[in-house]
C-alpha positions in Angstrom: -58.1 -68.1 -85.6 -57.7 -70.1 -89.0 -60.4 -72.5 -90.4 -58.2 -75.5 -89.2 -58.5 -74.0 -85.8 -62.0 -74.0 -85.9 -62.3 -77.4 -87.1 -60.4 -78.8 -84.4 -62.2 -77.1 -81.7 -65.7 -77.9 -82.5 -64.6 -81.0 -83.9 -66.6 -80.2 -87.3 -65.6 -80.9 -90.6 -63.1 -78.2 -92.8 -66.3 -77.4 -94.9 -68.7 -77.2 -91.7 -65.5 -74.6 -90.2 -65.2 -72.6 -93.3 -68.9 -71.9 -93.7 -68.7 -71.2 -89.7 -66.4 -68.3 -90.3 -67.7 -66.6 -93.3 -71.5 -66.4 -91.6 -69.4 -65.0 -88.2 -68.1 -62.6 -90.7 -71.2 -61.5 -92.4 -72.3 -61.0 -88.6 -69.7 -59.1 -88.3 -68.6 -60.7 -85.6 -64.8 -61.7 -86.4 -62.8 -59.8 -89.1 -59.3 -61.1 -90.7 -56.1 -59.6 -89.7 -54.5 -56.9 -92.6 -56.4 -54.5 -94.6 -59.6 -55.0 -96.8 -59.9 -54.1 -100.4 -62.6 -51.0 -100.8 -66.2 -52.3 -100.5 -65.4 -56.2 -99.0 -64.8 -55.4 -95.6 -67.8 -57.9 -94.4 -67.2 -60.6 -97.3 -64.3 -62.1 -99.3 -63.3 -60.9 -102.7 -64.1 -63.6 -105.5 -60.4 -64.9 -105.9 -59.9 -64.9 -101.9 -60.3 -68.5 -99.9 -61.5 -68.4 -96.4 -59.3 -70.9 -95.7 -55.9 -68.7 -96.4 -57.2 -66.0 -94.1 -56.7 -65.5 -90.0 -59.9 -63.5 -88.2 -59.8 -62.0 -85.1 -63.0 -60.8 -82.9 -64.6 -57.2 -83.7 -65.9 -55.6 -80.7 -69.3 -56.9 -81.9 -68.0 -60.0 -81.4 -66.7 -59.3 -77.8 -70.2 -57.6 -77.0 -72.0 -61.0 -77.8 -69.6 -63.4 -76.2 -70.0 -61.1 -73.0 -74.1 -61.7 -73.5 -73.7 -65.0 -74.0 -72.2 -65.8 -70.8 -74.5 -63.7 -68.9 -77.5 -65.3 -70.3 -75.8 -68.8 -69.5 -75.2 -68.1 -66.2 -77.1 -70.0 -63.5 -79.9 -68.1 -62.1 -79.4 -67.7 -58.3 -83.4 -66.5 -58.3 -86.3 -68.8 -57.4 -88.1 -69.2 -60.4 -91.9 -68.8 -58.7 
């Protein structure tokens, strides 16, 4: 997934999409695609744009989607 992607889906502005990925990242939720320079595995380097990378979902990131879901599910108890 790109920024642009992002943007589109939620319907959010470019900025509101960038600053979406980088705090998924932090979270360690999505990673980019390629190798990582030593040390900035979780962040970007200082010359690197969000916008030029593509991410992909860690297994973190699988975990909580799968959590999610479950927690949205409807309830099939009686609440009382």
């Amino acid at each position: 997934m790109t920024s642009a992607d992002v943007a589109h889906e939620l319907n959010i502005s470019d900025q509101a999409a960038l600053d979406c990925l980088e705090r998924l990242w932090r979270l360690q939720l999505i990673i980019p695609f390629g190798g990582r320079p030593h040390g900035f595995k979780w962040r970007r380097t200082s010359s690197e744009r969000i916008a030029s990378l593509r991410f992909r979902l860690t297994q973190r990131g699988v975990e909580k989607l799968a959590w999610w879901a479950e927690r949205m599910r409807p309830s099939r108890r009686w609440p009382l």
